[in-house]
MARMAR-145349 format. One record per atom (N, C-alpha, C): z, y, x; residue in three letters; chain; residue number from 1. Coordinates in Angstrom, 1 decimal. Layout:
// MARMAR-145349
      pz      py      px  resn  chain  resi
       Z       Y       X   ala      A   NUM
...
// end
This chain:
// MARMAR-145349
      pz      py      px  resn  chain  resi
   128.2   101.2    73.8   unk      A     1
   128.7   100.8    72.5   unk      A     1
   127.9    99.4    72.2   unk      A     1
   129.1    98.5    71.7   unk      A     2
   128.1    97.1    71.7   unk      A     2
   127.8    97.0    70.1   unk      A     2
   127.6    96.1    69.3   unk      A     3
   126.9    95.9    68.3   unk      A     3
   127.1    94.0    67.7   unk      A     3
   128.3    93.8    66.8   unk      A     4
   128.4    92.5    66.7   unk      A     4
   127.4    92.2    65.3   unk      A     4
   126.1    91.3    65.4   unk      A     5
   125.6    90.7    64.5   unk      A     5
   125.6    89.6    63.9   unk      A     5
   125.3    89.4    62.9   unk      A     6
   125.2    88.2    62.9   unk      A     6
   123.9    87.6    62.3   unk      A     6
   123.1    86.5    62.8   unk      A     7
   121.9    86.6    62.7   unk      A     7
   121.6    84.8    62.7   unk      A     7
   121.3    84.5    61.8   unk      A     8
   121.1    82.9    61.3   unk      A     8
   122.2    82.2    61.8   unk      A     8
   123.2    82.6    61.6   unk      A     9
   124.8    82.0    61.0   unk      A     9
   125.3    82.1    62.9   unk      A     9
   124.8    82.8    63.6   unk      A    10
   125.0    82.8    64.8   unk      A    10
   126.0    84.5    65.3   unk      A    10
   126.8    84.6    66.0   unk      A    11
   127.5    85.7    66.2   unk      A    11
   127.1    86.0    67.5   unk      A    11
   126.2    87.4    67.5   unk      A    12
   126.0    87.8    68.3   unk      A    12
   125.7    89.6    69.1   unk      A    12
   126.3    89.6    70.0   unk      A    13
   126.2    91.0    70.5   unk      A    13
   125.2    91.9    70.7   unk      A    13
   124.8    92.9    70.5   unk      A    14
   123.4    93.8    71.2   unk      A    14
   124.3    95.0    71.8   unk      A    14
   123.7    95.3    72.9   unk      A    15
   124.3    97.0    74.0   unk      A    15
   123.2    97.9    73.4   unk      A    15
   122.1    97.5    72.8   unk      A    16
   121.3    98.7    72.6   unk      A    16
   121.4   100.0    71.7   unk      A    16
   120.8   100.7    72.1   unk      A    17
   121.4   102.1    71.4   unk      A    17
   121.3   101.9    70.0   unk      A    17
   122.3   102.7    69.6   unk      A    18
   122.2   102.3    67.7   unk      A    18
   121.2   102.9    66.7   unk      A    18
   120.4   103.5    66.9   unk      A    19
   118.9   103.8    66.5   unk      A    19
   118.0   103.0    66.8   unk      A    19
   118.0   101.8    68.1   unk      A    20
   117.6   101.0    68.4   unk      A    20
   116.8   100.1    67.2   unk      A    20
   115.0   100.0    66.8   unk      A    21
   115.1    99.0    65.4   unk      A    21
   115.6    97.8    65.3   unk      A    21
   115.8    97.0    64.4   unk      A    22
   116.6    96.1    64.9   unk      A    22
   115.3    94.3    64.9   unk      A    22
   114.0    94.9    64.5   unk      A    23
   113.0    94.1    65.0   unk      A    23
   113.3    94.0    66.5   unk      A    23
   113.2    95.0    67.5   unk      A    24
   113.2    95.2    68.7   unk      A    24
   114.3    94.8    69.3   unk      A    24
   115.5    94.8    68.6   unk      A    25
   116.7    93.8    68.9   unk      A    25
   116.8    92.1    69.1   unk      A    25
   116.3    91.7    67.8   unk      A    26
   116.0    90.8    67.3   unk      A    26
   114.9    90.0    68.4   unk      A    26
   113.8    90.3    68.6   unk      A    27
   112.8    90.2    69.5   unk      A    27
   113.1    90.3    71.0   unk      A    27
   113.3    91.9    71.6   unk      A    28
   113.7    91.5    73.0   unk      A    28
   115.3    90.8    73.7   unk      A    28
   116.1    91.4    72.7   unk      A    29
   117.9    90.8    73.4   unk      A    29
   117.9    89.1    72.5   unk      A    29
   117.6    88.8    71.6   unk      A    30
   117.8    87.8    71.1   unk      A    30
   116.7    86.9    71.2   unk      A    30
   115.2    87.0    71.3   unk      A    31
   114.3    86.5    71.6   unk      A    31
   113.7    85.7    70.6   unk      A    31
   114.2    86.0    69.2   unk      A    32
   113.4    85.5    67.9   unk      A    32
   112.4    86.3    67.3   unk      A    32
   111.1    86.2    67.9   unk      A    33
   110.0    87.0    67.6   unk      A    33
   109.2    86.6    66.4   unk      A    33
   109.9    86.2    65.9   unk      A    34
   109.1    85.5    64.1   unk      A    34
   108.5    87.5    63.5   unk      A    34
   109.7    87.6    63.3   unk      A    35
   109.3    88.9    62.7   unk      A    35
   108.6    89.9    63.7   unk      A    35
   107.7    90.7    63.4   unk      A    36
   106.5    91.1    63.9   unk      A    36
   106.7    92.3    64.1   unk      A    36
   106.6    93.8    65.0   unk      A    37
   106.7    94.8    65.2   unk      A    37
   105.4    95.4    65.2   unk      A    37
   105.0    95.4    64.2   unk      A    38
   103.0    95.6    63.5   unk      A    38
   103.4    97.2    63.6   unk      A    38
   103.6    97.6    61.8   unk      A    39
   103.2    98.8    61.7   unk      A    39
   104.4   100.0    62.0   unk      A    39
   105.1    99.4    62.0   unk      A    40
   106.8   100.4    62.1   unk      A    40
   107.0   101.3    61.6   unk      A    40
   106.4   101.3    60.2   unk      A    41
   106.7   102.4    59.1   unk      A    41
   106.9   101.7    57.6   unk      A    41
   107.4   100.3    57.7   unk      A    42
   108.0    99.4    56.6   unk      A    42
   106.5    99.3    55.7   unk      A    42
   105.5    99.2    55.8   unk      A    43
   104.7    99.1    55.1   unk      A    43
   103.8    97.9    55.3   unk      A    43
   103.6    97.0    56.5   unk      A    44
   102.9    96.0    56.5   unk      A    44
   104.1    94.8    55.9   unk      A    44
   105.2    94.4    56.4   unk      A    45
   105.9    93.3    55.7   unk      A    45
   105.7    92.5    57.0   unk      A    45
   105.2    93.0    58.3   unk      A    46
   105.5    91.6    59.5   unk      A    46
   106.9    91.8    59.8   unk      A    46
   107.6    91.9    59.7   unk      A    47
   108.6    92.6    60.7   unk      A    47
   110.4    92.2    59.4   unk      A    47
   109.1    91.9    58.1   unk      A    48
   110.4    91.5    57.2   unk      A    48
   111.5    90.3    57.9   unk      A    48
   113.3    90.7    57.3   unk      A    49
   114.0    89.8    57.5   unk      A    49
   114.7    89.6    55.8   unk      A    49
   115.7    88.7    55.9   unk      A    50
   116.8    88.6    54.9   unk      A    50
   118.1    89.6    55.7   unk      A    50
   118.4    90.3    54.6   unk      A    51
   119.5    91.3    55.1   unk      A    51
   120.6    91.1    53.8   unk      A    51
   121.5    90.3    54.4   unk      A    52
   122.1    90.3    52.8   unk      A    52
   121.9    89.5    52.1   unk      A    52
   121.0    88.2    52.3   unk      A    53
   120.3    87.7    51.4   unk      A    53
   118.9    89.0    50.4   unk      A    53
   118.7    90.0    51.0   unk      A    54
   117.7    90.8    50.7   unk      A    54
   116.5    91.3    51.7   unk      A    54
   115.2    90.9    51.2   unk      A    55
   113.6    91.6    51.9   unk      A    55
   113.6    92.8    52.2   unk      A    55
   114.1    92.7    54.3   unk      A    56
   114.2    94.3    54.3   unk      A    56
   113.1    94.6    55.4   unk      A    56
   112.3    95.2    55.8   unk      A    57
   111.6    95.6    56.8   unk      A    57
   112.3    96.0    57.6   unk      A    57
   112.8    95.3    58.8   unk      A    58
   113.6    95.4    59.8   unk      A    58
   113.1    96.3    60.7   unk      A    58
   111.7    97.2    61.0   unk      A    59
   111.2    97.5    61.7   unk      A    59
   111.7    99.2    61.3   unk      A    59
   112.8    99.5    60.1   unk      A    60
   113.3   100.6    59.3   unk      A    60
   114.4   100.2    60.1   unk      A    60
   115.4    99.8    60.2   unk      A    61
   116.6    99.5    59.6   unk      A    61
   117.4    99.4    61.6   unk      A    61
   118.0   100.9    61.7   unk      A    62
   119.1   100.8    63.2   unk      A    62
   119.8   100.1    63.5   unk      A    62
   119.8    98.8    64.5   unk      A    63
   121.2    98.0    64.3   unk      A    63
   122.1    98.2    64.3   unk      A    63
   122.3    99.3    64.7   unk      A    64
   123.9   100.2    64.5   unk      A    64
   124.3    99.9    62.7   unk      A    64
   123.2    99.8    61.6   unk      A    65
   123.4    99.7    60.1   unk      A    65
   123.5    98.4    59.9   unk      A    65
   123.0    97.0    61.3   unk      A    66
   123.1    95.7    60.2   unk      A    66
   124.4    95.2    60.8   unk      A    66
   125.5    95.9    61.2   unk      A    67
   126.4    95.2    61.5   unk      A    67
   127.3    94.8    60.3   unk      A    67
   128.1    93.7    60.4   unk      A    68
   128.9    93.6    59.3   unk      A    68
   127.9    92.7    58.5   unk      A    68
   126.3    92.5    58.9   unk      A    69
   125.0    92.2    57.5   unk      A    69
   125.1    90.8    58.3   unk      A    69
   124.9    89.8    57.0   unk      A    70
   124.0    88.6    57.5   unk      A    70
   122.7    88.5    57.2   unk      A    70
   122.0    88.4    59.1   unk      A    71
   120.7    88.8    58.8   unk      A    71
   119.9    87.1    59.4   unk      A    71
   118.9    87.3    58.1   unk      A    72
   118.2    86.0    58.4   unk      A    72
   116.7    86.0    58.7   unk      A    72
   116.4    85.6    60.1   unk      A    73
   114.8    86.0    60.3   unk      A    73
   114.3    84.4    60.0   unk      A    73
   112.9    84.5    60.1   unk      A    74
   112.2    83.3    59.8   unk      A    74
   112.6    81.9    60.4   unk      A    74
   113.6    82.8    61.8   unk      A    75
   113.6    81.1    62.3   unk      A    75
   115.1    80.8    62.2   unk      A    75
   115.8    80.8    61.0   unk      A    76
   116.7    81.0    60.4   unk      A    76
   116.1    80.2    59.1   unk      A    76
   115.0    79.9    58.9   unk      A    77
   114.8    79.6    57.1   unk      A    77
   114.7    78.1    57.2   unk      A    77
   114.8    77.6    58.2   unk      A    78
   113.9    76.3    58.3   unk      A    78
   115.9    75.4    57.6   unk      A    78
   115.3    74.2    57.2   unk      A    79
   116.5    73.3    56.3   unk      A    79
   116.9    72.6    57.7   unk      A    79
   117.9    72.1    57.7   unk      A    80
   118.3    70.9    59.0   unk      A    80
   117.3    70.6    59.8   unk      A    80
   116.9    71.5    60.6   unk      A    81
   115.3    71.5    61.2   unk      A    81
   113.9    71.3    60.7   unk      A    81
   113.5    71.0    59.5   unk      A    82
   112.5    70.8    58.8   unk      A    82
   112.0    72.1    58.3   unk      A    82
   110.7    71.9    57.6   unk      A    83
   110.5    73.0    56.9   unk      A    83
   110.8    73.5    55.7   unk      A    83
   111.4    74.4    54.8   unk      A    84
   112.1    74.4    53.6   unk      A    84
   110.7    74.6    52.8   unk      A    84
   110.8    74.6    51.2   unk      A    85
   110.3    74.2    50.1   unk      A    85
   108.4    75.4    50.4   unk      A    85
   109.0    76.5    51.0   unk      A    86
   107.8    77.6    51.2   unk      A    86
   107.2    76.7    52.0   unk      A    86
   107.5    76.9    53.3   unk      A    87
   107.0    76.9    54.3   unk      A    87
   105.9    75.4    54.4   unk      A    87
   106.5    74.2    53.9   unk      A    88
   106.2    73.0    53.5   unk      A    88
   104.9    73.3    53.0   unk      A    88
   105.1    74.2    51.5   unk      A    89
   103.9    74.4    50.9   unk      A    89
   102.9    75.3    51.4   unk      A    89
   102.7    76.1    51.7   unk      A    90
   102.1    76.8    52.8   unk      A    90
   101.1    75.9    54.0   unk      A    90
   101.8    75.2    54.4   unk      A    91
   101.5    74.4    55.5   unk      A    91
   100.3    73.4    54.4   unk      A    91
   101.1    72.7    53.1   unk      A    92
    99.9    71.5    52.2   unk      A    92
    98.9    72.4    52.2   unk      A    92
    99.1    74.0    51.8   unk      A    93
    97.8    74.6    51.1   unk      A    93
    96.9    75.0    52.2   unk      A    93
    97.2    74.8    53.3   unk      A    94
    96.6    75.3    54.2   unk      A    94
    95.9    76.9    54.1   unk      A    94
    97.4    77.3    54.2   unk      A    95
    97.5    78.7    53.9   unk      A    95
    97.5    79.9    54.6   unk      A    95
    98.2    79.0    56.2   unk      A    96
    98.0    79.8    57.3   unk      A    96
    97.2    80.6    58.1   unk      A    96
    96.9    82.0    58.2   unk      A    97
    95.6    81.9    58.4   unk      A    97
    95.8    82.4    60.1   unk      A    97
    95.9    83.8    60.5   unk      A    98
    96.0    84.2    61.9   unk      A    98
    97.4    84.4    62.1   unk      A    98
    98.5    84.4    61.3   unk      A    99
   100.0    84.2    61.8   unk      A    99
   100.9    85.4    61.9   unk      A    99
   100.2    86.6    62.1   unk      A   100
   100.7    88.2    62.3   unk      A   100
   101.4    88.3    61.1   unk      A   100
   101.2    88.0    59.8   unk      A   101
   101.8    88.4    58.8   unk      A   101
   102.6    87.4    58.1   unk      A   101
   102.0    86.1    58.7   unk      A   102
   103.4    85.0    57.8   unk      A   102
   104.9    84.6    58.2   unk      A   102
   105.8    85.3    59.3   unk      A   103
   106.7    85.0    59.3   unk      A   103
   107.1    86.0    57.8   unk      A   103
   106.8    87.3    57.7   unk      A   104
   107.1    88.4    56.6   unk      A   104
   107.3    87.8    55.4   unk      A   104
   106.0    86.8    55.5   unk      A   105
   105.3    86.4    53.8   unk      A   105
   106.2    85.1    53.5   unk      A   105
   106.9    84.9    55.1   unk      A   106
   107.6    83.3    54.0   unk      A   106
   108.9    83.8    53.8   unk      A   106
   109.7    84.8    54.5   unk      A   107
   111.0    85.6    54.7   unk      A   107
   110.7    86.2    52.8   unk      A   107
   109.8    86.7    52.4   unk      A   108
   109.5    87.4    50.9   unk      A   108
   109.2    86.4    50.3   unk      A   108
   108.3    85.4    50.3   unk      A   109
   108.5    83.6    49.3   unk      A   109
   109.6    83.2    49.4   unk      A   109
   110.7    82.9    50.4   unk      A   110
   111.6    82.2    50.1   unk      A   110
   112.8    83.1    49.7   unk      A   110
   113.0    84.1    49.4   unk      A   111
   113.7    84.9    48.8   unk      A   111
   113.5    85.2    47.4   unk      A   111
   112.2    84.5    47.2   unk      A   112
   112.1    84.7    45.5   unk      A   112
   111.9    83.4    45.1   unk      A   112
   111.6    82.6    45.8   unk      A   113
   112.0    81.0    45.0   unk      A   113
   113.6    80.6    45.3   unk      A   113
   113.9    81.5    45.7   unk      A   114
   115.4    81.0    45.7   unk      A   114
   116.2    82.2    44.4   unk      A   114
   116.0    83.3    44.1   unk      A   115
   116.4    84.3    43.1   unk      A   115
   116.0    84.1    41.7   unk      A   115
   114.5    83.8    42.0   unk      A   116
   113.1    83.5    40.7   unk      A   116
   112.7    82.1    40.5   unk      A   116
   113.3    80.9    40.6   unk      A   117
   112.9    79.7    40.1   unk      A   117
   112.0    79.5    39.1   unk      A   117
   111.9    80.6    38.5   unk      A   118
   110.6    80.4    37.6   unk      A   118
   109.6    81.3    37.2   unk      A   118
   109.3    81.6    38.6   unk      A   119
   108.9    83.0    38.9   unk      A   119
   107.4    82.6    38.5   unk      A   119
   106.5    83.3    38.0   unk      A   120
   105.0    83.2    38.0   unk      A   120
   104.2    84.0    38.6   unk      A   120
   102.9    83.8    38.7   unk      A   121
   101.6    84.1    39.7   unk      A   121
   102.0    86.0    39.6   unk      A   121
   102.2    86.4    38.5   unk      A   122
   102.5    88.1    38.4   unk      A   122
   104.1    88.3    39.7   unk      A   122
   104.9    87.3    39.5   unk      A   123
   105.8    87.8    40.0   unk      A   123
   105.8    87.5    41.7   unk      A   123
   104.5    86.4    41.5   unk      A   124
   104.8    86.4    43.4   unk      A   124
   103.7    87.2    43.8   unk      A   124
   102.9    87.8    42.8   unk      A   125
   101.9    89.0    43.6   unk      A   125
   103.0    90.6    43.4   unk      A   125
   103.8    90.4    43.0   unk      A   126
   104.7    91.7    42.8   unk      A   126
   105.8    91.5    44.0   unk      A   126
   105.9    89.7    44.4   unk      A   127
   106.9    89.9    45.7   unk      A   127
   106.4    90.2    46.8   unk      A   127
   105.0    90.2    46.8   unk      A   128
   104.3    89.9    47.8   unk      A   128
   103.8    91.5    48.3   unk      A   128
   103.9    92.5    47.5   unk      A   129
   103.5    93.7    47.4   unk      A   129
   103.7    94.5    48.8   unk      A   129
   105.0    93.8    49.6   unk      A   130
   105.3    94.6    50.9   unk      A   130
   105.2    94.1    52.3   unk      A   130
   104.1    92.8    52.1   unk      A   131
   103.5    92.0    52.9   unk      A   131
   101.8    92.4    52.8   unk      A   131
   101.3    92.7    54.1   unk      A   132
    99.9    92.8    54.3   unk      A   132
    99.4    91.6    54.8   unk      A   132
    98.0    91.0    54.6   unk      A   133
    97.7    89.7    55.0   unk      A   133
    96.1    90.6    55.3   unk      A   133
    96.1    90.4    57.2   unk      A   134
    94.9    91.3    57.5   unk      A   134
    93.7    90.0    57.0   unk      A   134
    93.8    88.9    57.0   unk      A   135
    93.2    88.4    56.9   unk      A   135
    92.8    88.2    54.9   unk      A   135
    93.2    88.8    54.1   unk      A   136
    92.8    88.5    53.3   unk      A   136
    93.3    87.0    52.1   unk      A   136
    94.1    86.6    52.6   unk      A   137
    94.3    84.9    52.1   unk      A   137
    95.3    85.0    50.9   unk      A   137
    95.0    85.6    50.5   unk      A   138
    96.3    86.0    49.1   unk      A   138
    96.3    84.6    48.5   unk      A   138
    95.1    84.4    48.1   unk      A   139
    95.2    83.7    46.5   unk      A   139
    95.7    81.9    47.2   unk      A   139
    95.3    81.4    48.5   unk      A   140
    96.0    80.5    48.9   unk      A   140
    97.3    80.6    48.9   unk      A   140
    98.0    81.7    49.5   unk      A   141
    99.2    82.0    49.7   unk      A   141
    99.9    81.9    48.5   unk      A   141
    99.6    82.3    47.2   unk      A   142
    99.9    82.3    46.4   unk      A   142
    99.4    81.2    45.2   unk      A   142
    98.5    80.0    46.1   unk      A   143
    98.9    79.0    45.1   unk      A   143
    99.8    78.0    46.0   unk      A   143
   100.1    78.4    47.0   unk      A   144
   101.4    77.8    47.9   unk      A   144
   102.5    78.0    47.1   unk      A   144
   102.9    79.2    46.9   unk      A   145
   104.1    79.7    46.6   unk      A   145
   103.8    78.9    44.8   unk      A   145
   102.9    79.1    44.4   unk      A   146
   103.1    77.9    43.3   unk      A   146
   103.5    76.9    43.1   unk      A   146
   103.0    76.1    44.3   unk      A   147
   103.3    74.9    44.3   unk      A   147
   104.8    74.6    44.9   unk      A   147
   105.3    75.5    45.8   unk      A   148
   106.8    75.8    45.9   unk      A   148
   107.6    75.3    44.9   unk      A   148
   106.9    76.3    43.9   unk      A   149
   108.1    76.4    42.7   unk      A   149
   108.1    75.3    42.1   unk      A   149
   106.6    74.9    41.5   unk      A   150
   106.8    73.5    40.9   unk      A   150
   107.6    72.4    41.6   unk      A   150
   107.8    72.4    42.8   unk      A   151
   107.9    71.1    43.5   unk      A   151
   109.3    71.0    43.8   unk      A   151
   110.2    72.7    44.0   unk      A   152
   111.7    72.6    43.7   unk      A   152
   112.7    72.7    42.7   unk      A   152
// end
């Protein structure tokens, strides 16, 4: 049984079984390893995509269920090859820290500066809630995502 996706505006097939996660799709048949296969119990946020235009922990979710979904991983967010309004700021704030958790963290910022244009510090520590950052870097990350907002 094949599996028609579509995955940053791209139409594409998977043969893998349909309980298959679809991190593990995404990663070994498609080869977009932005999203992270950390904890596989939806709880760290590496492994987040856009499903829908919605922050889903892909490391849950059978590809056999994202068919029919427009699914958008990190390397899917970028504008006409540049970096979009997150990722940009992130990069000024020098936010980055060991990488394991920021494809998740910009897939969940740019899903709420695109929904919440006037979102504040309570609401990006509330989007931020299903992203772990082993390294600790919250409060840069989140005066990135500040400076996001102000600057779009």
């Amino acid at each position: 049984m094949s599996h028609s996706l579509t995955v940053n505006g791209d139409h594409l097939t998977s043969t893998a079984d349909p309980v298959t996660p679809l991190v593990d799709v995404l990663r070994e048949e498609f080869h977009l390893t932005g999203a992270k296969p950390v904890c596989r119990e939806g709880f760290c946020g590496a492994c987040m995509v856009l499903i829908d235009g919605d922050p889903t922990p892909s490391c849950l979710m059978p590809v056999a269920l994202a068919q029919g979904c427009d699914i958008r991983t990190v390397e899917g967010l970028a504008i006409n090859g540049g970096l979009n309004p997150i990722q940009a700021a992130l990069e000024a704030c020098d936010a980055v820290q060991c990488g394991m958790c920021f494809p998740g963290m910009v897939v969940s910022l740019t899903h709420l500066l695109t929904t919440r244009p006037g979102a504040t510090r309570h609401d990006i520590r509330a989007a931020l809630t299903g992203n772990i950052c082993r390294c600790t870097g919250y409060e840069r990350i989140i005066e990135a995502a500040l400076l996001a907002l102000a600057t779009t």
